[in-house]
C-alpha positions as CSV (number, residue, x, y, z in Angstrom):
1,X,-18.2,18.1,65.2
2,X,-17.3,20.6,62.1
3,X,-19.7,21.7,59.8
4,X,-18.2,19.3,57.5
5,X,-16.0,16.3,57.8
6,X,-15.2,16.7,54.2
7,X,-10.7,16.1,53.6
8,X,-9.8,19.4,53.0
9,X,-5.9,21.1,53.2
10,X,-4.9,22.2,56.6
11,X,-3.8,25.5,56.7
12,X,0.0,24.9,57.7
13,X,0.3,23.4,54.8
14,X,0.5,27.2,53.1
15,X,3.5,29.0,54.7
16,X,2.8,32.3,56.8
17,X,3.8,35.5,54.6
18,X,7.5,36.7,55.1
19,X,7.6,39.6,58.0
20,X,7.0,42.5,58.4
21,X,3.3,41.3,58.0
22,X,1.0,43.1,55.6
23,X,-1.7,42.9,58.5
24,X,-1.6,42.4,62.3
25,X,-4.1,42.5,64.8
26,X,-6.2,39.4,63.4
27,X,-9.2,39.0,65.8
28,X,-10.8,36.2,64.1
29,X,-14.5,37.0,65.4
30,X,-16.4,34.4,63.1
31,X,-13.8,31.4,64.1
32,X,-14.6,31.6,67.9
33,X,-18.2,30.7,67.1
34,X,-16.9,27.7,66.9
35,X,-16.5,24.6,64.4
36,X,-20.3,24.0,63.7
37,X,-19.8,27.5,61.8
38,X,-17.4,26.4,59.6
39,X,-14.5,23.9,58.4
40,X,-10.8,25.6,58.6
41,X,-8.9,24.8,55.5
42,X,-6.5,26.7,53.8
43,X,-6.7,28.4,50.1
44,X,-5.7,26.1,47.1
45,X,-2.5,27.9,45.4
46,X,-2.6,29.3,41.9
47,X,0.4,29.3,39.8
48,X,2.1,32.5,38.3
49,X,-0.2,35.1,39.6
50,X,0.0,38.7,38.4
51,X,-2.1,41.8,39.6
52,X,-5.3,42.7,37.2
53,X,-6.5,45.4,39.7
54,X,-6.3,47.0,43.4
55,X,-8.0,49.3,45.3
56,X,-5.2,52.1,47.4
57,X,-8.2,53.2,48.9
58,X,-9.4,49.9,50.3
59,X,-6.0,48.6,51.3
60,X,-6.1,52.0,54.0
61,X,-9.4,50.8,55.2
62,X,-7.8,47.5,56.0
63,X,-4.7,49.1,57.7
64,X,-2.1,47.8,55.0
65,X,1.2,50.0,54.6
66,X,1.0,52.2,51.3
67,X,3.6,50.0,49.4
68,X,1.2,46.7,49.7
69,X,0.7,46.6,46.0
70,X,4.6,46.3,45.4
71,X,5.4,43.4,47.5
72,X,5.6,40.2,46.2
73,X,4.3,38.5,49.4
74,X,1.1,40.5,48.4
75,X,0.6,39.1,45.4
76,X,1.2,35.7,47.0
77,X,-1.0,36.4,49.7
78,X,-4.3,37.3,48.1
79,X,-4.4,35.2,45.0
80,X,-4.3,32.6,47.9
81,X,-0.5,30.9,48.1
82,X,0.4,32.1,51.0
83,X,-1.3,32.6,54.9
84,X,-0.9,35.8,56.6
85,X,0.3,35.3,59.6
86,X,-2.1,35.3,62.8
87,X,-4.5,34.8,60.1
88,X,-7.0,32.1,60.8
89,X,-8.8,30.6,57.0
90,X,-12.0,29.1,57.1
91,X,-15.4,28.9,54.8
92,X,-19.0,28.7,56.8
93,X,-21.6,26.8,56.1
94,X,-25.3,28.4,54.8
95,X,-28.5,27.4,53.7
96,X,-31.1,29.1,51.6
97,X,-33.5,29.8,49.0
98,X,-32.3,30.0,45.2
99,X,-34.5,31.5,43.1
100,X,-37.8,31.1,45.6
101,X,-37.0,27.5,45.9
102,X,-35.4,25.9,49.0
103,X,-32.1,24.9,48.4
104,X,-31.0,23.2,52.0
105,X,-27.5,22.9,52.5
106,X,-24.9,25.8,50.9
107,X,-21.8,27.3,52.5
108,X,-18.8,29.1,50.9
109,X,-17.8,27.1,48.0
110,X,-15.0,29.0,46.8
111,X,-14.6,31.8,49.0
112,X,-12.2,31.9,52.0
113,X,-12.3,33.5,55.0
114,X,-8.8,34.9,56.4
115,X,-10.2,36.3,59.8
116,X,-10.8,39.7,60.4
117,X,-8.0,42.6,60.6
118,X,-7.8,45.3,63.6
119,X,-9.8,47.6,62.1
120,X,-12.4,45.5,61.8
121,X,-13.1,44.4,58.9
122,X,-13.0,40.9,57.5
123,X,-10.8,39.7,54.6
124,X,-12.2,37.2,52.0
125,X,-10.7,35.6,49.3
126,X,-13.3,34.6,46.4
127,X,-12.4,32.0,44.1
128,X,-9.2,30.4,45.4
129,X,-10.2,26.8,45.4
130,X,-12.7,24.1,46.1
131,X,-13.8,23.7,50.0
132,X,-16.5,21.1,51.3
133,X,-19.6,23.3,50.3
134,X,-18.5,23.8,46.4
135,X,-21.1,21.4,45.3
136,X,-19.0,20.0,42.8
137,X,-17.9,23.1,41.5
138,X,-14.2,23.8,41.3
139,X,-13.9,26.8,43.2
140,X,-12.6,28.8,41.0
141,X,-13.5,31.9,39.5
142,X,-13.0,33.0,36.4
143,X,-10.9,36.6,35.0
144,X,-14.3,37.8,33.5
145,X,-16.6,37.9,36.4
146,X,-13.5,38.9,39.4
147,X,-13.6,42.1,36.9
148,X,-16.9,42.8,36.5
149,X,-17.0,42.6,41.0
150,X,-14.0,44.2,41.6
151,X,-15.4,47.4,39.8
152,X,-18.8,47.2,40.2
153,X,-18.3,46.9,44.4
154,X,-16.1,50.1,44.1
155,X,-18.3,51.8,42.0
156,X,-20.9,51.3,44.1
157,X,-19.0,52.7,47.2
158,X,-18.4,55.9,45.2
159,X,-22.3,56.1,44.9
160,X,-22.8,55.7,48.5
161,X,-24.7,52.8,47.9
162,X,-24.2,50.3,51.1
163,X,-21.9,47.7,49.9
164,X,-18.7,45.1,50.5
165,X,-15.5,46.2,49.2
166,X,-13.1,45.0,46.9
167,X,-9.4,45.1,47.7
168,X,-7.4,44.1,44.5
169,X,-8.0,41.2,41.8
170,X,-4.9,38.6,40.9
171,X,-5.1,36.7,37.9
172,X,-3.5,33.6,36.6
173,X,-3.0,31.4,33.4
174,X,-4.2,28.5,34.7
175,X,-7.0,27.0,32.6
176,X,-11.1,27.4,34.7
177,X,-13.4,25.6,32.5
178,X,-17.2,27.3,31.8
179,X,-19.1,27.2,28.9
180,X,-15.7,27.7,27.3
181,X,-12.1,27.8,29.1
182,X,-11.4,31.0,30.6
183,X,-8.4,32.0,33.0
184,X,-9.1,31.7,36.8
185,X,-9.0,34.9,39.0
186,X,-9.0,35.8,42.5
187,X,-10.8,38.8,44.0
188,X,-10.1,39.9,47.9
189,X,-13.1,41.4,49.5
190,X,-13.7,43.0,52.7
191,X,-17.0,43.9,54.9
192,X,-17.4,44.2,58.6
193,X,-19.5,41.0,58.1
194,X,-19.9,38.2,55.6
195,X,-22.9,36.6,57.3
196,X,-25.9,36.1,55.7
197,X,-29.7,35.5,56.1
198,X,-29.0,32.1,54.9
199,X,-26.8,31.4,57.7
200,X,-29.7,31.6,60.3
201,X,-31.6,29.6,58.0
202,X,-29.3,27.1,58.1
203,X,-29.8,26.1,61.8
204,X,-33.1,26.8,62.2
205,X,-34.2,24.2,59.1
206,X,-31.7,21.8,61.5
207,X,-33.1,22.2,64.2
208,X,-30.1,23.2,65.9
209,X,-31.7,25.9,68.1
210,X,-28.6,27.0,70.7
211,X,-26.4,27.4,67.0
212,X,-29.1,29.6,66.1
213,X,-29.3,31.7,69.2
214,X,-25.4,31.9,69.5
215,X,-25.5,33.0,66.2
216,X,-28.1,35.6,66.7
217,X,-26.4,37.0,69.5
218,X,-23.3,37.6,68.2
219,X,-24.3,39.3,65.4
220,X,-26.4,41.6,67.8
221,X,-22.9,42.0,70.4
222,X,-21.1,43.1,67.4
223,X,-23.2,44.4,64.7
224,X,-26.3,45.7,66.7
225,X,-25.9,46.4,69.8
226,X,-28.7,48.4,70.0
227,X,-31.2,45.8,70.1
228,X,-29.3,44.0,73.4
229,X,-31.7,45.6,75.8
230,X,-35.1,46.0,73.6
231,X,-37.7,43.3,75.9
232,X,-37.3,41.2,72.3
233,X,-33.8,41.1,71.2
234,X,-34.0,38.9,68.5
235,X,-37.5,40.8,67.3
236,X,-35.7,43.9,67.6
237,X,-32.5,42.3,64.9
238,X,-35.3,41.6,62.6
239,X,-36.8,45.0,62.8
240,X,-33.3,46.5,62.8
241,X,-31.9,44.4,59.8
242,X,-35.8,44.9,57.9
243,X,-34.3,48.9,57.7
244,X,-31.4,48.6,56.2
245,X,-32.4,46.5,54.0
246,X,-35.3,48.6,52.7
247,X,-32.8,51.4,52.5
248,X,-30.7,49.4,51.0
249,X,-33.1,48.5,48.0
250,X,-34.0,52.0,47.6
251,X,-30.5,53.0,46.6
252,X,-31.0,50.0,44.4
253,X,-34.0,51.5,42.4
254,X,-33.3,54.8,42.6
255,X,-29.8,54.4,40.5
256,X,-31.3,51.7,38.5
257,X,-29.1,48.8,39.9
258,X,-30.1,45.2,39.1
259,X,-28.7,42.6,41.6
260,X,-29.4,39.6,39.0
261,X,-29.5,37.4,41.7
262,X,-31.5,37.7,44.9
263,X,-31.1,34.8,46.7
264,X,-31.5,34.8,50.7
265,X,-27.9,33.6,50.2
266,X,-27.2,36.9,49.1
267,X,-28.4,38.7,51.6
268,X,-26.2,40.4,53.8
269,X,-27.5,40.5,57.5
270,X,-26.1,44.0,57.6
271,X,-27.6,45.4,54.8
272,X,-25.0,45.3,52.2
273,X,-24.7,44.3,48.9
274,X,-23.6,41.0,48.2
275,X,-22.2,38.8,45.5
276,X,-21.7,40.4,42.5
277,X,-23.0,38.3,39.8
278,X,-25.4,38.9,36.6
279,X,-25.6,42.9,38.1
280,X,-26.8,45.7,35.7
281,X,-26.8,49.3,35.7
282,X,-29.8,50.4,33.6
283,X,-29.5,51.5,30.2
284,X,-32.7,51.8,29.2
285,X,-35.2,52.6,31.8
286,X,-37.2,49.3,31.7
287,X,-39.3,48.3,34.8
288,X,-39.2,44.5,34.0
289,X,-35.6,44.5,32.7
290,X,-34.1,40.8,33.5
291,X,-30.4,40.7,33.8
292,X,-29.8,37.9,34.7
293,X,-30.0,35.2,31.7
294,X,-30.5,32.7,33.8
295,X,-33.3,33.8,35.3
296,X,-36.0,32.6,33.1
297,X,-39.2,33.4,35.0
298,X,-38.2,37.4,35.9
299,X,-37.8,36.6,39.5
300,X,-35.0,38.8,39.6
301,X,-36.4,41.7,37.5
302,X,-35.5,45.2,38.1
303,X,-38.8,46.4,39.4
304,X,-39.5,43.1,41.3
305,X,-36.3,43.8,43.9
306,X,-38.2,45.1,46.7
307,X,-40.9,42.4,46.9
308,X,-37.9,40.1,46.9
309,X,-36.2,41.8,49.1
310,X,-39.0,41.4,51.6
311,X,-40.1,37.7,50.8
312,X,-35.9,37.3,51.6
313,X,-37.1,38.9,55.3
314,X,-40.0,36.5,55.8
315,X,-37.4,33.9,55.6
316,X,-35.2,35.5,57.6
317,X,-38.7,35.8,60.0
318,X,-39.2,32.2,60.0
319,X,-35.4,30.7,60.9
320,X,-35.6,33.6,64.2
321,X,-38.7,32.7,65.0
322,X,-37.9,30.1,67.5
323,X,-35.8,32.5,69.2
324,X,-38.7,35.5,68.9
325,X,-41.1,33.0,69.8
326,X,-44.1,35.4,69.2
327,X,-45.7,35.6,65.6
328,X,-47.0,38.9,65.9
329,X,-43.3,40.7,66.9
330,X,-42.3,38.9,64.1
331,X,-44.7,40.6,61.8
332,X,-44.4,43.9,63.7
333,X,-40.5,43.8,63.0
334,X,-41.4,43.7,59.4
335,X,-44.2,46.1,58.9
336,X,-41.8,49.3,58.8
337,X,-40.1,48.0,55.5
338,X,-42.6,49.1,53.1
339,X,-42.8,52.6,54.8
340,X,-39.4,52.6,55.2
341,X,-38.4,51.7,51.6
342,X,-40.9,54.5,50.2
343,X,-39.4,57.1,52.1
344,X,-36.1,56.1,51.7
345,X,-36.9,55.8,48.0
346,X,-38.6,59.2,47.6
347,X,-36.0,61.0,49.1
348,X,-33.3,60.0,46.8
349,X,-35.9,60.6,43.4
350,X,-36.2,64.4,45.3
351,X,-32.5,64.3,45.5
352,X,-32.1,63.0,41.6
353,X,-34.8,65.8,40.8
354,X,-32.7,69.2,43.4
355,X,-35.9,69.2,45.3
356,X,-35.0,69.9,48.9
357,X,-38.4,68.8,50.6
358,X,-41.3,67.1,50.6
359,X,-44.1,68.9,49.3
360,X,-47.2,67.4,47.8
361,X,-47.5,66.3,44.4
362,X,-43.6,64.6,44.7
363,X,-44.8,60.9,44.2
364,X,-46.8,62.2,41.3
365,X,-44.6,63.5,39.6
366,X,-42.0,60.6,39.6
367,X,-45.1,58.0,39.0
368,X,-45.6,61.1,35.9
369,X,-42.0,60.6,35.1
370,X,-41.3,57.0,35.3
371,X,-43.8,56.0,33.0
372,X,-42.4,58.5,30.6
373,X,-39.2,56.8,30.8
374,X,-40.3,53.6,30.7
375,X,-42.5,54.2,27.4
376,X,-39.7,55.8,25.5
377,X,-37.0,53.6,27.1
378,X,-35.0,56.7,27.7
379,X,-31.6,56.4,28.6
380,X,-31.4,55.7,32.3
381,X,-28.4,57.6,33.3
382,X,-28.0,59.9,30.4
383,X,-31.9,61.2,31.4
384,X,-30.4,62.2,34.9
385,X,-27.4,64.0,33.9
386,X,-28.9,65.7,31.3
387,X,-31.6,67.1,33.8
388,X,-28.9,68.2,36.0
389,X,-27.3,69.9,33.6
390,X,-30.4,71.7,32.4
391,X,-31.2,72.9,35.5
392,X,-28.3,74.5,36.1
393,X,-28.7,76.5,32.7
394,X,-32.6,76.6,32.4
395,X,-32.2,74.8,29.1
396,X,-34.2,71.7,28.9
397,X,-33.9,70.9,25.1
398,X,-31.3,68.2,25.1
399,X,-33.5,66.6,27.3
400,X,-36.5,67.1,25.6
401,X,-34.7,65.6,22.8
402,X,-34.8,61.7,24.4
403,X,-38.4,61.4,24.5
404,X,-40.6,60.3,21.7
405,X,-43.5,61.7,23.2
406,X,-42.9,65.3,23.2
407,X,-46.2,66.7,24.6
408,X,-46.0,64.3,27.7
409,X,-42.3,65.6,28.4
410,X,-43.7,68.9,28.0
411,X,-46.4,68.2,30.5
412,X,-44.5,66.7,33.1
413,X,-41.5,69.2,33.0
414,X,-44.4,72.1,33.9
415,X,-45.1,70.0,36.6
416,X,-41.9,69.6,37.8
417,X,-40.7,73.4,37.6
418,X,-43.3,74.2,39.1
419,X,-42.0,72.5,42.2
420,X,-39.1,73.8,41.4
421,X,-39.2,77.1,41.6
422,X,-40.2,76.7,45.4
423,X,-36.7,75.7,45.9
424,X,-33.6,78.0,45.2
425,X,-32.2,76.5,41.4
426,X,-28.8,77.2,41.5
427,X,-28.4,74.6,45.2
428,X,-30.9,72.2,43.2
429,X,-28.4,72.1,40.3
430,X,-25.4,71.7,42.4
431,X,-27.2,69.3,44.6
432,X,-28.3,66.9,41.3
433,X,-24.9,67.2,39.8
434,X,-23.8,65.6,43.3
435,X,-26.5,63.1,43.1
436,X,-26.5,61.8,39.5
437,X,-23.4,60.2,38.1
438,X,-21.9,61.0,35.2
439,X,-20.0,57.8,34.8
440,X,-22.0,54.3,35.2
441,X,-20.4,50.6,35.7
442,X,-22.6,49.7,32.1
443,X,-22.6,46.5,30.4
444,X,-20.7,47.7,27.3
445,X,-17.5,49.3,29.5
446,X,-16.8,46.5,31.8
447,X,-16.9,43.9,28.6
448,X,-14.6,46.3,26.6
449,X,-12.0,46.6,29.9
450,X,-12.7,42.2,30.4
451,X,-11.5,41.9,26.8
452,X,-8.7,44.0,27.3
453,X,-7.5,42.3,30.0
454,X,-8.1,38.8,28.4
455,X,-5.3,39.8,26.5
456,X,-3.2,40.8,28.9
457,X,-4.2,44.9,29.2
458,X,-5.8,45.7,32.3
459,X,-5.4,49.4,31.6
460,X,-8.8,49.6,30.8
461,X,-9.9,48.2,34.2
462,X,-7.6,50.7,35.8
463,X,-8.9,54.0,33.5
464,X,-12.8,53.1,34.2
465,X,-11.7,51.9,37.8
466,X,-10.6,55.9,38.1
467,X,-13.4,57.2,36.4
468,X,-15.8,54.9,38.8
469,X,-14.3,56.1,42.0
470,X,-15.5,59.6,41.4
471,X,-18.3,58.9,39.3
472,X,-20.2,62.7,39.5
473,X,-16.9,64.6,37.9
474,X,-16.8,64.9,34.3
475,X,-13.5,64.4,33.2
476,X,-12.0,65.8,29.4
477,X,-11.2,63.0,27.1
478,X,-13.6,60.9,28.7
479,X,-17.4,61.6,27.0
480,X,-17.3,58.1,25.4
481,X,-17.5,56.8,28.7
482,X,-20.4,58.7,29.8
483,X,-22.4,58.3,26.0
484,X,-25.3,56.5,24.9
485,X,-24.4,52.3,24.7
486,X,-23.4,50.9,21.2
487,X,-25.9,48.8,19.9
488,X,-24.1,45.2,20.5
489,X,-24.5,46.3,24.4
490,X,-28.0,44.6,24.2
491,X,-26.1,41.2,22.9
492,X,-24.1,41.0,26.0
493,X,-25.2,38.0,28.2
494,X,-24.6,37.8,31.6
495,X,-25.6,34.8,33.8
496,X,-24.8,32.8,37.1
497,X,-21.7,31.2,35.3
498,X,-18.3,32.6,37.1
């Protein structure tokens, strides 16, 4: 039986795009799982789509000829009118926790799986239309928050921060109502994988054990392969996926990302990030910053992520441990994250600060600076640049100047050069200019480019689109992007409604 016997459309009843085909090679790796994984249904069309943004550098990755963003079957295909043929659509079913409670049943409620292209990678389409696991939603998604993803995924590529990708965004005029009536939108994402840690806890709250193991395996023959001949496969997945997600949460902290929204949902089971929703950069450095307005308890706040993160793993724990069947491999697969997330953490603050090494006194002197910030709620990513800067030219006044408390900046920056003048200055300059961004995804920008675009000017979306993709080179004519927020910045709600 399917995952759901829910009456959805079939997908013949979208034609196949006109030839040539913008892909070929479809493998469709998730479909031959099988129909427990999923139902197959076909996208729900939007009328009079027009292109908001797209990615050249994405549609390479998936293979697509360099003139994709000038056909019209294009623009039919990923707003979701039209098939690509050999493709195969689907949307899989999911479990999982929302905000620490258990949710049971979820799925992809308005995201569409086409398949997955040659080079690997699998196309999604996110908002195009209700399926059997939209919870009475509509399936839609709105202009606003297909923005706020499509830039905020490629910015976070350009950081090197692990991450799905975001091909292109199509907008239409037809009417997506919220907490007031907005235009619906239709992003096209990419990853090797979509599959989450709630998919595994989906069949182990069932009971459905051999789903569970098929599932585990495949993600271990594809993604993993590694961990086929450890004595402990599925032990060895945990411990493998445990990593990468505590390396992954480091990148987080270290350029003062808030997810918003840390579901096990949205937990990639290959450590990426997932589901762009109520994200934040941080303006002002703020430990419990909540970004998320709908998160009314601080689950979710900024310095809570990793503790998430690794309450997400113990779930992921308990839906494999049938197949681990040994409590203490379980906890042994999990023990490296904390280890592994304060390395992996410290060596991107060394990296922020030009210091080449370890040396003792390093996790001093970013507890030391931390706490600065966080007193004087200095600028996140103006701090960072500044410092960069100043080391370059051994003038450390303009950052002196973003701290109330003088004599503890003084302190701390004594400290700090004394460590580093053990390294050569002029490759710790060049390395922190290469390490902290000059332009940041905030708040304030991706509003202004939203309300451009909500009137019909997505040249705004395309200008800090540029800017985002090679965020560590200042550009002339662009300082506003890289200045202090305006004050209505901190009136900006953002919340689970997309």
């Amino acid at each position: 039986m399917p995952a759901s016997t829910v009456c959805t459309p079939s997908p013949q009843s979208l034609a196949p795009s006109p030839t040539p085909p913008l892909l070929q090679g479809w493998r469709n790796g998730f479909a031959a799982l099988g129909p427990t994984f999923f139902t197959e249904l076909a996208p729900t069309p939007l009328p009079d789509p027009h292109w908001v943004g797209t990615s050249a550098e994405v549609g390479a990755l998936l293979g697509l000829a360099p003139d994709w963003q000038d056909r019209s079957d294009a623009l039919q295909v990923f707003t979701g009118n039209a098939l690509p043929a050999g493709s195969r659509p689907l949307a899989s079913v999911y479990s999982g926790h929302q905000f620490g409670v258990w949710a049971g049943q979820l799925g992809d409620g308005r995201a569409i799986l086409l398949g997955e292209t040659a080079k690997g990678q699998e196309v999604q389409l996110k908002g195009c239309g209700r399926t059997p696991y939209s919870r009475m939603g509509d399936g839609r998604a709105v202009l606003r928050s297909s923005i706020r993803e499509f830039l905020c995924s490629e910015a976070m590529a350009a950081l090197g921060i692990a991450t799905t990708r975001a091909l292109c965004v199509t907008g239409s005029p037809q009417t997506v109502q919220r907490e007031e009536p907005e235009t619906a939108a239709v992003v096209t994402r990419t990853a090797p994988s979509f599959i989450r840690f709630g998919h595994f806890e989906h069949f182990a709250a069932r009971g459905q054990h051999a789903e569970l193991r098929q599932l585990a395996d495949y993600v271990i023959e594809r993604y993993y392969p590694d961990c086929r001949n450890d004595a402990n496969p599925y032990a060895a997945l945990l411990h493998a996926v445990s990593e990468r997600t505590a390396h992954l949460i480091a990148q987080w902290q270290a350029v003062g990302f808030c997810h918003g929204v840390m579901n096990t949902d949205n937990m990639s089971i290959l450590g990426l990030t997932i589901d762009y929703g109520p994200f934040q950069f941080l303006d002002a450095f703020d430990p419990g910053h909540i970004c998320n307005h709908s998160d009314h308890q601080g689950r979710y706040a900024y310095d809570r992520q990793p503790g998430v993160a690794y309450w997400n793993l113990l779930c992921l724990a308990r839906a494999l441990l049938p197949l681990i069947e040994d409590v203490q491999q379980v906890q042994a697969a999990l023990d490296s994250f904390e280890p592994v997330f304060i390395e992996s953490f410290m060596a991107r603050l060394r990296a922020k600060l030009g210091l080449r090494q370890a040396r003792a006194g390093d996790e001093a002197l970013v507890d030391g600076l931390q706490r600065l910030l966080s007193a004087g709620r200095v600028d996140y990513p103006i701090f960072w640049r500044r410092l960069s800067h100043a080391v370059a030219t051994s003038d450390f006044e303009p950052v002196r100047d973003l701290f109330a408390d003088r004599p503890g900046f003084d302190a701390w920056l004594l400290q700090y050069q004394e460590l580093l003048a053990l390294d050569y200055q002029a490759l710790a300059a060049s390395l922190m200019l290469k390490t902290n961004p000059c332009y940041v995804l905030r708040n304030h920008l991706g509003e202004e480019a939203i309300r451009a675009a909500k009137l019909g000017d997505f040249s705004r979306v395309q200008v800090l689109q540029d800017l985002l993709a090679r965020p560590f080179d200042e550009r002339p004519g662009y300082a506003a992007y890289a200045d202090f927020p305006p004050d209505w910045a901190s009136d900006i709600s953002i919340s689970c409604s997309s």
